[in-house]
N, CA, C and O atoms as a MOPAC input file, in Angstrom:
PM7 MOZYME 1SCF
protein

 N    -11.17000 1   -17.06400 1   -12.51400 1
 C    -10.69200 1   -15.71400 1   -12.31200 1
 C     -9.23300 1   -15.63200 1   -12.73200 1
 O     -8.46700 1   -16.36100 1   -12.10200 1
 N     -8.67200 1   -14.79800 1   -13.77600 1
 C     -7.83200 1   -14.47400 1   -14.52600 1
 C     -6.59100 1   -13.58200 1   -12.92700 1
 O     -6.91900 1   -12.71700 1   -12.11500 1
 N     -5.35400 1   -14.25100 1   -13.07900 1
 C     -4.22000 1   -13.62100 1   -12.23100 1
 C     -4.24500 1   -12.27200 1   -12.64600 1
 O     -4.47500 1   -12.08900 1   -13.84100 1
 N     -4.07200 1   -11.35400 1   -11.97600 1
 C     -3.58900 1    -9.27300 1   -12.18200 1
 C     -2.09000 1    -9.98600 1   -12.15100 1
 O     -1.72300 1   -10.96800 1   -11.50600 1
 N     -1.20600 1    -8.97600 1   -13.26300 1
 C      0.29400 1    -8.96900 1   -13.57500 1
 C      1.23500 1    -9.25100 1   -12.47600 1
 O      2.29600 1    -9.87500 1   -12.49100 1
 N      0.53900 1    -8.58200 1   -11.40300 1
 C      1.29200 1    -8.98700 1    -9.81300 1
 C      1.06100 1    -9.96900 1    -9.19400 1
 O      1.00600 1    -9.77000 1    -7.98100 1
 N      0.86600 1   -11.17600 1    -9.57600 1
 C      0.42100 1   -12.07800 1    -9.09900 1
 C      1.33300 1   -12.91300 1    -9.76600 1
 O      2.00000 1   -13.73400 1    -9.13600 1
 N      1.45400 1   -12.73300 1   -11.41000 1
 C      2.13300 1   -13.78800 1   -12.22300 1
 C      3.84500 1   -13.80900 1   -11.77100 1
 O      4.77500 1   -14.38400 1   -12.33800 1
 N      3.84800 1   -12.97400 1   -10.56800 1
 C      5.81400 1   -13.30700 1   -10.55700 1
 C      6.50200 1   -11.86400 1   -11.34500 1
 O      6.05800 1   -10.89100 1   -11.95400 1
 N      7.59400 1   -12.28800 1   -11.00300 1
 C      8.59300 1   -11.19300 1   -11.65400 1
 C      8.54000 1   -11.22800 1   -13.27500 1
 O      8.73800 1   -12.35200 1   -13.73800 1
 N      8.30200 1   -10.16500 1   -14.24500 1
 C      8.51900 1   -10.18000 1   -15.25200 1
 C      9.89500 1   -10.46800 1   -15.54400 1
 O     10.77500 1   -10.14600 1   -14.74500 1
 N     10.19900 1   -11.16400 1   -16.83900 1
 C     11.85700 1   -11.01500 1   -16.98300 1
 C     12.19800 1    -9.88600 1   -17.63800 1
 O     11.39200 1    -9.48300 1   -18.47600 1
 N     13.37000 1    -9.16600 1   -17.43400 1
 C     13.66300 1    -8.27700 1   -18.19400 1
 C     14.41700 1    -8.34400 1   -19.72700 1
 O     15.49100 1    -8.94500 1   -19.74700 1
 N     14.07100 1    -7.94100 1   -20.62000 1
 C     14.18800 1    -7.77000 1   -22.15300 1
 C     15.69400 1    -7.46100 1   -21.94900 1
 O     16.11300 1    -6.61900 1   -21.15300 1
 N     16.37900 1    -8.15000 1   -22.66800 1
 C     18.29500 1    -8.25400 1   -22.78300 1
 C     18.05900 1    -6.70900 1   -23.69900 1
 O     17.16100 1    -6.64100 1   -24.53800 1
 N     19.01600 1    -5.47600 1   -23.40000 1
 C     18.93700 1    -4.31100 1   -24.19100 1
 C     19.94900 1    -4.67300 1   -25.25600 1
 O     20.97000 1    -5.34700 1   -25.11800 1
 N     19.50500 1    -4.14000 1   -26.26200 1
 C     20.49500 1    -4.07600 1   -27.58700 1
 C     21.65000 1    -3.10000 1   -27.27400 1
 O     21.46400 1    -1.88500 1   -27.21300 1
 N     22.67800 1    -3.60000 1   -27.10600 1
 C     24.15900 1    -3.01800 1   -27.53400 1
 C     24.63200 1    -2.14600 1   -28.87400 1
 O     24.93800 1    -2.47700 1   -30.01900 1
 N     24.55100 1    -0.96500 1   -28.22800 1
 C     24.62400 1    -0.18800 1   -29.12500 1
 C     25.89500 1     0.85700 1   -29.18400 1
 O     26.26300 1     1.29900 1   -28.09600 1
 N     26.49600 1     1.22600 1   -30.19700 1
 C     27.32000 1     1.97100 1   -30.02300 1
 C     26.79800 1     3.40100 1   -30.01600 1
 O     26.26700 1     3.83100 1   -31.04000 1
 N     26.97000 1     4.56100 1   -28.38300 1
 C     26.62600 1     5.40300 1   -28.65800 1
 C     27.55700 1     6.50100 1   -29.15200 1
 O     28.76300 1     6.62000 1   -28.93600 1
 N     26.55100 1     7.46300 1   -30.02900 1
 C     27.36300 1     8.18100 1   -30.88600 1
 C     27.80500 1     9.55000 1   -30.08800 1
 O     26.84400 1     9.59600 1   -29.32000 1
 N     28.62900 1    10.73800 1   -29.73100 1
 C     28.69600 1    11.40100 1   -29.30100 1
 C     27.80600 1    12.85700 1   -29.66300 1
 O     27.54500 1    13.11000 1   -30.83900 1
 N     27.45700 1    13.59800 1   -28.77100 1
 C     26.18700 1    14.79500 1   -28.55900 1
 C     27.02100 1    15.53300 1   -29.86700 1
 O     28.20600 1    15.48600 1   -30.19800 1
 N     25.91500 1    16.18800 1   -30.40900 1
 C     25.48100 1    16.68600 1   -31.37500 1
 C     26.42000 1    17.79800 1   -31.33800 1
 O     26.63100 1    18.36300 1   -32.41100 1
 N     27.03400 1    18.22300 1   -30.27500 1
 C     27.04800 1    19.59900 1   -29.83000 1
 C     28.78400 1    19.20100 1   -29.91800 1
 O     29.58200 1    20.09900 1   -30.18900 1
 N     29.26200 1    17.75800 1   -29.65900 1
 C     30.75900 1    17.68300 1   -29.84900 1
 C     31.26000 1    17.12600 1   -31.01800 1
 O     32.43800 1    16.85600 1   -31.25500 1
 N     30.14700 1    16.94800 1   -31.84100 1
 C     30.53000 1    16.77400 1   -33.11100 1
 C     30.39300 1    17.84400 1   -33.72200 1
 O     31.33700 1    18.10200 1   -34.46800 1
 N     29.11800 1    18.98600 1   -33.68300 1
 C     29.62300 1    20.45400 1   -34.30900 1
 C     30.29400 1    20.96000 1   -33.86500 1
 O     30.53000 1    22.01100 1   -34.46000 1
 N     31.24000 1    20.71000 1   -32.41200 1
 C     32.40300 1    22.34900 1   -32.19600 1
 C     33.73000 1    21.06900 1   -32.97900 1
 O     34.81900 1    21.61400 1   -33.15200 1
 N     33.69500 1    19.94100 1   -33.30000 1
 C     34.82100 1    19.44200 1   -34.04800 1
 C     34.73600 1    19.81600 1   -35.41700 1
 O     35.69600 1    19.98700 1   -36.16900 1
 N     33.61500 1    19.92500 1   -35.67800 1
 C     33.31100 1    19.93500 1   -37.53700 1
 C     33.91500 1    21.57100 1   -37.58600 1
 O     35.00500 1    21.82000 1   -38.10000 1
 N     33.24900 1    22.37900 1   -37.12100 1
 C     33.58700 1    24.32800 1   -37.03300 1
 C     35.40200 1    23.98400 1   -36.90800 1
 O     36.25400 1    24.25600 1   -37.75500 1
 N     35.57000 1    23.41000 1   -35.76300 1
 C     37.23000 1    23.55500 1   -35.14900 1
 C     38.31000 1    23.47400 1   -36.82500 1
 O     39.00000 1    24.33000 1   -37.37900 1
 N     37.90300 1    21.60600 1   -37.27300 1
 C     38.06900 1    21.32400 1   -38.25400 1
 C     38.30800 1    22.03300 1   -39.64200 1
 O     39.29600 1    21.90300 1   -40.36500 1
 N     37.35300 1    22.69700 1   -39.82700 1
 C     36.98000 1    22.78000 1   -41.10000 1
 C     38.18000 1    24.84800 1   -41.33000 1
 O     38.48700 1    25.59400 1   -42.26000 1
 N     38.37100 1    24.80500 1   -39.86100 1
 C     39.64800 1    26.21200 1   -40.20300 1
 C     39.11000 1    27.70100 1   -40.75200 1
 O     39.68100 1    28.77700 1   -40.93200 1
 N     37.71300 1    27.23200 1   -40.93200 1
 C     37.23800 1    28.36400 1   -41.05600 1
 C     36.63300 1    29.98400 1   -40.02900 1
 O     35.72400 1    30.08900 1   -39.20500 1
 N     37.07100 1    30.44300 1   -40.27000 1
 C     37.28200 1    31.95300 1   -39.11900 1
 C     35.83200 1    32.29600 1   -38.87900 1
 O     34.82900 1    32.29200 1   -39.59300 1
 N     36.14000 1    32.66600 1   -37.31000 1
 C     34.59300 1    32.27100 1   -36.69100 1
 C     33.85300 1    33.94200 1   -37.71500 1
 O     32.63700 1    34.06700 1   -37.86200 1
 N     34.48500 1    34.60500 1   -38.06700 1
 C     33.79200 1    35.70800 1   -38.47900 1
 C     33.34100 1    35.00600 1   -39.78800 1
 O     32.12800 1    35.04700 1   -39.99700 1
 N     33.97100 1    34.48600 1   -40.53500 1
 C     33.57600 1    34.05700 1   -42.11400 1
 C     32.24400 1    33.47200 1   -42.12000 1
 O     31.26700 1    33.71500 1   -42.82900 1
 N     32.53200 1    32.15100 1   -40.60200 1
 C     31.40900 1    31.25700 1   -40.46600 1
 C     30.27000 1    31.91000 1   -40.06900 1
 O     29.16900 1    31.52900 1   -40.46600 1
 N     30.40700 1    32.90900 1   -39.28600 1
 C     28.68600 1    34.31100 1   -39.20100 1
 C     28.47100 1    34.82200 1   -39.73100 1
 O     27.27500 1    35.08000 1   -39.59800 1
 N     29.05500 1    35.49600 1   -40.74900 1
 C     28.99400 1    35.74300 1   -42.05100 1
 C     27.78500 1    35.07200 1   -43.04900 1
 O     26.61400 1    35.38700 1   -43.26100 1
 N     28.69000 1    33.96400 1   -43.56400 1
 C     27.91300 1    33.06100 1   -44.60800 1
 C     26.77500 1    31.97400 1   -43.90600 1
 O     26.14600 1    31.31700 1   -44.73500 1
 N     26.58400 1    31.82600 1   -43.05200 1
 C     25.15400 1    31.15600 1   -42.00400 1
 C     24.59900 1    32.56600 1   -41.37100 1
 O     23.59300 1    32.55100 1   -42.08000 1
 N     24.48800 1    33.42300 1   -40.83000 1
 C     23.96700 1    34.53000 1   -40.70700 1
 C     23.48200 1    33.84300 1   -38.29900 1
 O     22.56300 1    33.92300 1   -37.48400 1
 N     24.66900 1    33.38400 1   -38.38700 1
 C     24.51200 1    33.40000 1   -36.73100 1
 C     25.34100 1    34.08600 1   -36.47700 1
 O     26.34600 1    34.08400 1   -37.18900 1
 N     25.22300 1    35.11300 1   -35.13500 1
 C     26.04700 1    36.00400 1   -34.44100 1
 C     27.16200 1    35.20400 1   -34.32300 1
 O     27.01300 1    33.98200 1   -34.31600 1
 N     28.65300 1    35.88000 1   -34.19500 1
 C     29.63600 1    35.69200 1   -34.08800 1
 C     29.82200 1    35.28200 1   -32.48100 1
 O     30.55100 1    34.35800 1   -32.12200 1
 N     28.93100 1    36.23800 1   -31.44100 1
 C     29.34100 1    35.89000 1   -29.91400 1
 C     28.58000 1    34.68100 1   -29.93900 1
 O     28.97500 1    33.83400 1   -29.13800 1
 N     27.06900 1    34.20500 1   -31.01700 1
 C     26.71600 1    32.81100 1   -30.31400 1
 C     27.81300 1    31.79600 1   -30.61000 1
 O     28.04700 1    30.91200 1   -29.78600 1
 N     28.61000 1    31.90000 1   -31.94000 1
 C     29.11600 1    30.72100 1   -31.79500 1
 C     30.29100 1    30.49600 1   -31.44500 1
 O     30.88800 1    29.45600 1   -31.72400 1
 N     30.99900 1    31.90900 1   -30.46900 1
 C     32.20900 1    31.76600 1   -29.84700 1
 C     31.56700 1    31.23400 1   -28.34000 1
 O     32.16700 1    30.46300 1   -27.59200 1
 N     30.15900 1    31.84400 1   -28.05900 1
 C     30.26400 1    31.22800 1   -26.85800 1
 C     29.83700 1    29.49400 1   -26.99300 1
 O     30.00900 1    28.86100 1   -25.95200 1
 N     29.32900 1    28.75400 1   -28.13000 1
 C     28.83600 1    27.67800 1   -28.40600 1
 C     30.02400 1    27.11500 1   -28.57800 1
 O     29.83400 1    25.89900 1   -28.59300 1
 N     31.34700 1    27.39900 1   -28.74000 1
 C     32.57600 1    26.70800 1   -28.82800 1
 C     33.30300 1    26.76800 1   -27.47900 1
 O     34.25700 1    26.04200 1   -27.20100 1
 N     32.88900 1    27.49500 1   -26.83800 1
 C     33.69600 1    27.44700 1   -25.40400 1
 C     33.02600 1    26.92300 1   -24.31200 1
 O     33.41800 1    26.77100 1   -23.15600 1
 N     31.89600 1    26.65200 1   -24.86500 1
 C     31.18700 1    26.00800 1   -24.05600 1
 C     30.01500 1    26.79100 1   -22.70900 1
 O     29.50300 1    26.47500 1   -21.63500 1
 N     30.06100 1    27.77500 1   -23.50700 1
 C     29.49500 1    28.94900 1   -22.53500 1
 C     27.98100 1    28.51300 1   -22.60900 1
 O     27.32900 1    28.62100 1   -21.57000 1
 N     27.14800 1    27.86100 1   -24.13900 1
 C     25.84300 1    28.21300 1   -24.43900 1
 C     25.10800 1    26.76300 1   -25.15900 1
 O     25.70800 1    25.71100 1   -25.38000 1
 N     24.20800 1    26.93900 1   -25.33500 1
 C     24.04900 1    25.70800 1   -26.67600 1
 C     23.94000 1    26.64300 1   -28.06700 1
 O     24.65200 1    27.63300 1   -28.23700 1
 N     23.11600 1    26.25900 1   -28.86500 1
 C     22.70500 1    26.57500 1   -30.04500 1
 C     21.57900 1    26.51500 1   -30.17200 1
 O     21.16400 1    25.46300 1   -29.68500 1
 N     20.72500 1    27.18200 1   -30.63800 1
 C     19.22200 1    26.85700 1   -31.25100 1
 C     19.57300 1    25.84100 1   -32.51500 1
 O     20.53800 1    25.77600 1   -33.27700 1
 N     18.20500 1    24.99000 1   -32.37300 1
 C     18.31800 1    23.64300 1   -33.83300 1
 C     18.59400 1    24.85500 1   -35.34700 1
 O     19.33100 1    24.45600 1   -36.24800 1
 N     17.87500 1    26.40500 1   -35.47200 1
 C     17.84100 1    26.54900 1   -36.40400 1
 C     19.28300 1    27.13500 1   -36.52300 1
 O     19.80100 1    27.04500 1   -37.63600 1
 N     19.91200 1    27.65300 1   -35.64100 1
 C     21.69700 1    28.05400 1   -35.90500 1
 C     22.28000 1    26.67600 1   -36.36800 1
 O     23.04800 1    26.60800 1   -37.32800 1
 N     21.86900 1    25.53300 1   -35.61900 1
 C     22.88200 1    24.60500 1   -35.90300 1
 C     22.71100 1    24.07600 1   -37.43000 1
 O     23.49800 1    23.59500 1   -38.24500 1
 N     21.35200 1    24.37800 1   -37.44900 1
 C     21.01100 1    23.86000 1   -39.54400 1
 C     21.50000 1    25.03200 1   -40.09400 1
 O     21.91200 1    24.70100 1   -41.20600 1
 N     21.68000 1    26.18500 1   -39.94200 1
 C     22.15300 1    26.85500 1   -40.65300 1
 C     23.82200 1    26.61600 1   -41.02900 1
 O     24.22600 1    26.34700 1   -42.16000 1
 N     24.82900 1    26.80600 1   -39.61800 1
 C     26.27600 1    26.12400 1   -39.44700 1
 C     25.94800 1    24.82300 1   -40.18700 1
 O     26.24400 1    25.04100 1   -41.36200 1
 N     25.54300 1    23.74400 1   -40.08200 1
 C     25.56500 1    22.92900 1   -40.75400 1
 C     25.66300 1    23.04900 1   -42.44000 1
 O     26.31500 1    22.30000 1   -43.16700 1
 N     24.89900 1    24.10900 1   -42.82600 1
 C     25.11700 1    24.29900 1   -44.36600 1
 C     25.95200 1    24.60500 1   -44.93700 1
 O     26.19700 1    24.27000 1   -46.09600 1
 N     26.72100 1    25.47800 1   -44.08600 1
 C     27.53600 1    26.44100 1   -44.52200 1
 C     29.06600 1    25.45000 1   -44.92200 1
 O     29.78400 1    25.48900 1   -45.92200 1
 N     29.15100 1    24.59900 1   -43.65800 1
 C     30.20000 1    23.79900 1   -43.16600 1
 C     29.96800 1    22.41900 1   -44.29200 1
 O     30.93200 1    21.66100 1   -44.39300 1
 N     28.81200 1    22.12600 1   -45.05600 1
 C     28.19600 1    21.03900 1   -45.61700 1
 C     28.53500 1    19.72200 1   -45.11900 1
 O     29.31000 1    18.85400 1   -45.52200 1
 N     27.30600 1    19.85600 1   -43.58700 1
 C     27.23000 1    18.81000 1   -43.07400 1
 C     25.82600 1    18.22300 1   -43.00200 1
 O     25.05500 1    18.99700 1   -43.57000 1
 N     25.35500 1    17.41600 1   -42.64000 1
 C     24.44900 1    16.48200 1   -43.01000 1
 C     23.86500 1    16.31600 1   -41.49900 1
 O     24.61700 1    15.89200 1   -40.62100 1
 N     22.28900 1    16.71200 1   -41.16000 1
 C     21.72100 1    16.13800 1   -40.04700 1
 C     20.77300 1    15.03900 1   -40.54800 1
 O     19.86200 1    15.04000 1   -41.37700 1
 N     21.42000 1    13.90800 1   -39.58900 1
 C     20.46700 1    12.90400 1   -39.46500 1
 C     19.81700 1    12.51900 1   -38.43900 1
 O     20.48400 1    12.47300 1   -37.40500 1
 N     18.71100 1    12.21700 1   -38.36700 1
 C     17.53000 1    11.83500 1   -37.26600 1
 C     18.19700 1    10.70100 1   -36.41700 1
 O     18.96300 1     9.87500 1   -36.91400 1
 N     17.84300 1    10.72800 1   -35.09500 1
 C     18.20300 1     9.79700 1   -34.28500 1
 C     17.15400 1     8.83100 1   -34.57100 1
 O     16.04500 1     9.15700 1   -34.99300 1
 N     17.52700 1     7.61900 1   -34.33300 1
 C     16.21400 1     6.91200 1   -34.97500 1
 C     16.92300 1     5.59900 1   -33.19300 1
 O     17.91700 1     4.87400 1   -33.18500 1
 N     15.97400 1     5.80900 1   -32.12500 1
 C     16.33100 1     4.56200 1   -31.53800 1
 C     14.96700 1     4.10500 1   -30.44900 1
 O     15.01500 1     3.05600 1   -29.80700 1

């Protein structure tokens, strides 16, 4: 008769990979917008997001929908990459 997992003892636990984490998505786009000096009207303008979402998305009032932030992202020509972990 074969031991059940609770029987065999404490599993050991798997050493986690050390990773450097990168900062939220959300404080790297209000740096890239801050950055880039461009006037929050220009930036609703040429991405076609309301001007109050992304004053309140800079003050921290709101988030963003993924499709505002791909849009800001174009405009600003920034690059989303997949979290891969």
């Amino acid at each position: 008769m074969s031991k059940s997992p609770a029987e065999d003892g404490p599993k050991e636990k798997k050493p986690r990979r050390s990773r450097k984490k990168s900062p939220d998505i959300s404080v790297q786009l209000r740096a890239a917008i801050v950055e880039s000096g461009m006037p929050l009207i220009k930036l609703s303008q040429k991405s076609g997001v309301h001007s109050a979402q992304i004053s309140r998305f800079l003050n921290q009032q709101r988030t963003l929908t993924l499709p505002a932030v791909v849009k800001i992202c174009h405009v600003l020509r920034l690059t989303l990459v997949p979290f891969e972990g």
